[in-house]
KOLLOSE-250148 format. One record per residue (C-alpha): residue in three letters; y, x, z. Coordinates in pm, whole numbers, padded with zeros to 5 digits, always signed. Example, Ala and Ser with C-alpha at 12.3 -4.5 7.8 and 13.67 -1.06 7.14 Angstrom:
! KOLLOSE-250148
Ala-00450+01230+00780Ser-00106+01367+00714
END
This chain:
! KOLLOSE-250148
Unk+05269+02162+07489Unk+05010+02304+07716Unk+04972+02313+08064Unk+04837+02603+08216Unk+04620+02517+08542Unk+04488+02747+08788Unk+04109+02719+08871Unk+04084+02554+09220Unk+04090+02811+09512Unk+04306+03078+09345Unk+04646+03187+09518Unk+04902+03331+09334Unk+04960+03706+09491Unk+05212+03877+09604Unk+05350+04199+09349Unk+05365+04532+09490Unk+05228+04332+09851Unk+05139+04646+10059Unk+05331+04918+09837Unk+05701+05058+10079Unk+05985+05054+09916Unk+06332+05277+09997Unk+06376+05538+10281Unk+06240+05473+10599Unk+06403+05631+10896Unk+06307+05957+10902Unk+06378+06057+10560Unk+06735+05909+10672Unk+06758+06154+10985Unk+06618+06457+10776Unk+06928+06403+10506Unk+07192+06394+10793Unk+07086+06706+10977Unk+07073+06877+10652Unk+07379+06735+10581Unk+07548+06810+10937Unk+07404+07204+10852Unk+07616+07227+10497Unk+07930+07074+10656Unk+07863+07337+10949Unk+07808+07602+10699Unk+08122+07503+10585Unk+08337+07512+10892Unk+08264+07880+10931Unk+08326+07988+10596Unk+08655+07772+10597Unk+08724+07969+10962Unk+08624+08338+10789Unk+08877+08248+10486Unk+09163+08176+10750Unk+09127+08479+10940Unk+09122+08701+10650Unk+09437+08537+10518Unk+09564+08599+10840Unk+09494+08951+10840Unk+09597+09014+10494Unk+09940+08867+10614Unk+09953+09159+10894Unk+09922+09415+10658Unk+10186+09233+10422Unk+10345+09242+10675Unk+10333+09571+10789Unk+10365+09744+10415Unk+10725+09540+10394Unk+10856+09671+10730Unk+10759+10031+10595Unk+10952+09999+10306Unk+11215+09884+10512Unk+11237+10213+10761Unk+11166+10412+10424Unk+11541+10223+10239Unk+11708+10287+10564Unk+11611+10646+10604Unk+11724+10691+10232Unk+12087+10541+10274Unk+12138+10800+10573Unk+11950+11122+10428Unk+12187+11378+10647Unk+12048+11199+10920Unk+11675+11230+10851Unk+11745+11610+10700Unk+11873+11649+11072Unk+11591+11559+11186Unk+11759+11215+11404Unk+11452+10933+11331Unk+11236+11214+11434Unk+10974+10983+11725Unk+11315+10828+11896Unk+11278+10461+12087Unk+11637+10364+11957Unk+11962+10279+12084Unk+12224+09994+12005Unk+12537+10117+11894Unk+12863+09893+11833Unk+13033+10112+11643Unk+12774+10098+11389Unk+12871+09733+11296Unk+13278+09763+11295Unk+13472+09916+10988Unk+13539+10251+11224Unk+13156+10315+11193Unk+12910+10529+11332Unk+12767+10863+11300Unk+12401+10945+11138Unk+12247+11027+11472Unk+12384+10712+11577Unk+12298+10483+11278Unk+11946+10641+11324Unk+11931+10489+11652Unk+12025+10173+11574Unk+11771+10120+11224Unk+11476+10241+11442Unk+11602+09988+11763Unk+11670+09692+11476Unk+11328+09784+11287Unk+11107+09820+11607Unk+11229+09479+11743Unk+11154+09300+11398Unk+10824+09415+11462Unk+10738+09347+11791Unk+10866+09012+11678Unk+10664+08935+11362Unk+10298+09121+11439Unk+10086+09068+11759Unk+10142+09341+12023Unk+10360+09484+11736Unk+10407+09867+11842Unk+10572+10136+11569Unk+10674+10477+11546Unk+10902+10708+11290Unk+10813+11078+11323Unk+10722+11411+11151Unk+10330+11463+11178Unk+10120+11679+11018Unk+09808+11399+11049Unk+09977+11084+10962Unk+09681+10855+11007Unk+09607+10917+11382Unk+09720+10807+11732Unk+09708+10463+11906Unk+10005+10206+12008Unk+09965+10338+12371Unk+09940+10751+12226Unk+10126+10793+11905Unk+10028+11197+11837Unk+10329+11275+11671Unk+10278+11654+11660Unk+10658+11671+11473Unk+10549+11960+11272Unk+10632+11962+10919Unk+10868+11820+10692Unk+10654+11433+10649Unk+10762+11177+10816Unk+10516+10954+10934Unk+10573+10579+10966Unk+10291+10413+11146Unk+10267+10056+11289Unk+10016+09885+11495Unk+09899+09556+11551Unk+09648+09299+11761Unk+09485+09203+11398Unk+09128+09015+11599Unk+09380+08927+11902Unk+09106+09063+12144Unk+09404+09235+12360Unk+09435+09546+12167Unk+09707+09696+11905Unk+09380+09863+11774Unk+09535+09811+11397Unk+09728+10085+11204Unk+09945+10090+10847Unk+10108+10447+10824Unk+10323+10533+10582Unk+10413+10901+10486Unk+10759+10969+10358Unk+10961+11300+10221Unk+11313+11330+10202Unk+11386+11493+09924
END
C-alpha cells in the first residue's frame, strides 16, 4: 500500500472556487415578466374568444326567431296574402287561444305580439319588425324604413351585439308567400 503525501505548504483547492452557479436574481425577474406577458397575452385572447361566441349566439339567435315569424306566417297564408303582418306592433287576442278561435287579422296580431316579446326577451335591446320592403337590409331599431311596397316581406331584427347602448345590429330575413 502506498501513501500518497502532499509536499509541505500545498493546500488542497477548492473546484470550480470563483465559477457562479444557477440563476441569479435577475435572470429570475426577466422569466416572470415574460411569463406575466404570455399569461396576459392570454387573458385577451381568452376575452376575444368569449365575445365572439357571444356574438355568434345573437345571430343564432336571431336566424331561429326568423324562422319562427317565417312558420307562423306560413300556417296563416290568407292572412299574410291580406296583407295583416304587414309593419303591425301586435295585439293580444283571447280568442286566439280557446277552441272558438280567432280570425287571420287577429292571429297575425297575436304571432307578431308573442314573437316581438321573445325577442326583446332573449337579445339585448332586442327590437324587430315584419313588413313588405323593397330594401330589406336597411333601417335602424329606432327607424325601421319599411317602404311596404312590393310583395317581400321583410323580417329584420336588431340587437345591442358590443352592449355600447345601441341596437346597432341587424339579421333580416326576406320572405314570399307563395
Amino acid at each position: 500500500m502506498s501513501i500518497i503525501r502532499s509536499s509541505k505548504g500545498a493546500t488542497p483547492s477548492k473546484i470550480g472556487a470563483g465559477k457562479q452557479s444557477g440563476s441569479t436574481l435577475i435572470e429570475v425577474l426577466v422569466s416572470l415578466l415574460v411569463l406575466s406577458f404570455g399569461m396576459l397575452g392570454m387573458a385577451g385572447v381568452q376575452g376575444v374568444s368569449l365575445k365572439a361566441n357571444q356574438s355568434a349566439y345573437y345571430r343564432t339567435m336571431a336566424t331561429t326567431f326568423t324562422a319562427d315569424i317565417v312558420e307562423r306566417m306560413r300556417a296563416n297564408l290568407v292572412a299574410v296574402g291580406n296583407g295583416n303582418y304587414d309593419d303591425i306592433t301586435g295585439a293580444a287576442t283571447d280568442t286566439c287561444f280557446t277552441t272558438a278561435g280567432c280570425s287571420g287579422a287577429q292571429m297575425a296580431a297575436q304571432d307578431v305580439l308573442d314573437w316581438s316579446a321573445a325577442i326583446t326577451a332573449a337579445l339585448p335591446l332586442g327590437a324587430s319588425v315584419v313588413c313588405r320592403d323593397s330594401t330589406p337590409t336597411d333601417g335602424s331599431a329606432a327607424a325601421t324604413a319599411c317602404d311596404g311596397a312590393g310583395a317581400i316581406y321583410a323580417i329584420k331584427i336588431w340587437w345591442d351585439d358590443d352592449r355600447d347602448g345601441t341596437a346597432d345590429q341587424i339579421f333580416t330575413t326576406t320572405f314570399r308567400p307563395i
